[in-house]
Kinemage of the C-alpha trace (Angstrom):
@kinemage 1
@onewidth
@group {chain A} dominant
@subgroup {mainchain}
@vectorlist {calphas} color= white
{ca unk a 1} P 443.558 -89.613 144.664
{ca unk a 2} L 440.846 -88.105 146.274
{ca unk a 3} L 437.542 -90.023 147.741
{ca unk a 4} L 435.337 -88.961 144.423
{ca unk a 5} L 437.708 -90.571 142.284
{ca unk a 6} L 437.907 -94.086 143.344
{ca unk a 7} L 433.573 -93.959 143.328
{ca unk a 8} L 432.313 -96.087 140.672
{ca unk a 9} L 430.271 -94.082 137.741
{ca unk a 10} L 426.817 -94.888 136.924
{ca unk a 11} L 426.594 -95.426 133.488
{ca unk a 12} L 422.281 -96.303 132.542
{ca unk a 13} L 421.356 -98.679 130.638
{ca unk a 14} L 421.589 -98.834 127.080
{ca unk a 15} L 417.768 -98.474 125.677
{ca unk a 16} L 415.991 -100.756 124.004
{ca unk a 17} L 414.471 -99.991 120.800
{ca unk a 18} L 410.451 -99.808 120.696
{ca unk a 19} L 409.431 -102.413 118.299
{ca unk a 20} L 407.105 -100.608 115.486
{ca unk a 21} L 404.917 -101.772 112.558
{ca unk a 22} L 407.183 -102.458 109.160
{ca unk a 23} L 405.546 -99.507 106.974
{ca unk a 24} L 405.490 -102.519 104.383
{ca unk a 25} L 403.035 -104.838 106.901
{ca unk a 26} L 400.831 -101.497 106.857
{ca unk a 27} L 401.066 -100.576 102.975
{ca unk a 28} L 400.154 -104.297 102.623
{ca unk a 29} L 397.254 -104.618 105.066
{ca unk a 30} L 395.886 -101.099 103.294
{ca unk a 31} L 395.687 -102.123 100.236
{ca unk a 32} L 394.165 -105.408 101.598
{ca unk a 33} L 391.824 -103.628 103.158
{ca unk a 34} L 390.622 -101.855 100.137
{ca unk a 35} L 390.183 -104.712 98.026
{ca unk a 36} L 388.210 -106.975 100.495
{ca unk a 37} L 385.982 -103.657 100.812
{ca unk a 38} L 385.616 -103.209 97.073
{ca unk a 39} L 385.252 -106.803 96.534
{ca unk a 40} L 382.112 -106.299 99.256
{ca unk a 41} L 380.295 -103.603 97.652
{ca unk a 42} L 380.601 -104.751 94.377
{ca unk a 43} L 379.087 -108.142 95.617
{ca unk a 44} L 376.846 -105.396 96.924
{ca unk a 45} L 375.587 -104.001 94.177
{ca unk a 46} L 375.262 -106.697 91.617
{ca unk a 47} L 374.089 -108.994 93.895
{ca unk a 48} L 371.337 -107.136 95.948
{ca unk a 49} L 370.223 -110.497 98.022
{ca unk a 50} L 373.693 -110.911 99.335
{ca unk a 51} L 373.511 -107.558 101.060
{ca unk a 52} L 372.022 -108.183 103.988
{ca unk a 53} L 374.405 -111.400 104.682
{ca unk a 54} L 377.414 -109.416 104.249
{ca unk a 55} L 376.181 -106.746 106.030
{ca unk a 56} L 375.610 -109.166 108.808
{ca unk a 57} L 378.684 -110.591 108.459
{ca unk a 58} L 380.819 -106.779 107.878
{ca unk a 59} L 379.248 -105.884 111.211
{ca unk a 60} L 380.198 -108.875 113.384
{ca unk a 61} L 383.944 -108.770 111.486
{ca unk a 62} L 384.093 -105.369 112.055
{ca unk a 63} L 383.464 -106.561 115.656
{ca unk a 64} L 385.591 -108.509 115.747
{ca unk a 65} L 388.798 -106.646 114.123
{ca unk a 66} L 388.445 -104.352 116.547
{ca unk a 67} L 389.043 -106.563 119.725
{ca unk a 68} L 391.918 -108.272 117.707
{ca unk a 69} L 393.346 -104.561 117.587
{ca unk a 70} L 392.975 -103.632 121.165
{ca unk a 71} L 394.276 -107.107 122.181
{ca unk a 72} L 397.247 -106.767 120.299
{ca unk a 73} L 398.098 -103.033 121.122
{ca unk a 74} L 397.680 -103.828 125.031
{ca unk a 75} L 400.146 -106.835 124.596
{ca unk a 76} L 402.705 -104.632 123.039
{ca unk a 77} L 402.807 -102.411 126.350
């Protein structure tokens, strides 16, 4: 036997699967999404004195999803 034989192979590491968003999760929150929208302009328009409370409240939400997404994307890294 010669000297490279008896060497012990590196063999990597096996690895691991990214986790990624169920394309059901994303169909879901879509069509989610569009309702609660919908659901807010109608209120919108029949209501015209609700519009500048849900205005108020679409731009602090709106806010507000968006740290919830940048929090959760940086915890996935």
């Amino acid at each position: 036997m010669s000297a490279i034989d008896q060497q012990p192979q590196y063999q990597p590491a096996p690895q691991q699967p990214v986790p990624g968003t169920d394309p059901v999760v994303l169909l879901l929150v879509g069509i989610v999404v569009v309702l609660v929208l919908g659901a807010t302009g109608y209120l919108c328009v029949v209501h015209r004195s609700l519009a500048g409370p849900i205005g108020a409240v679409g731009g602090v939400a709106s806010a507000l999803a968006a740290a919830f997404g940048v929090a959760l994307a940086l915890r996935r890294r």
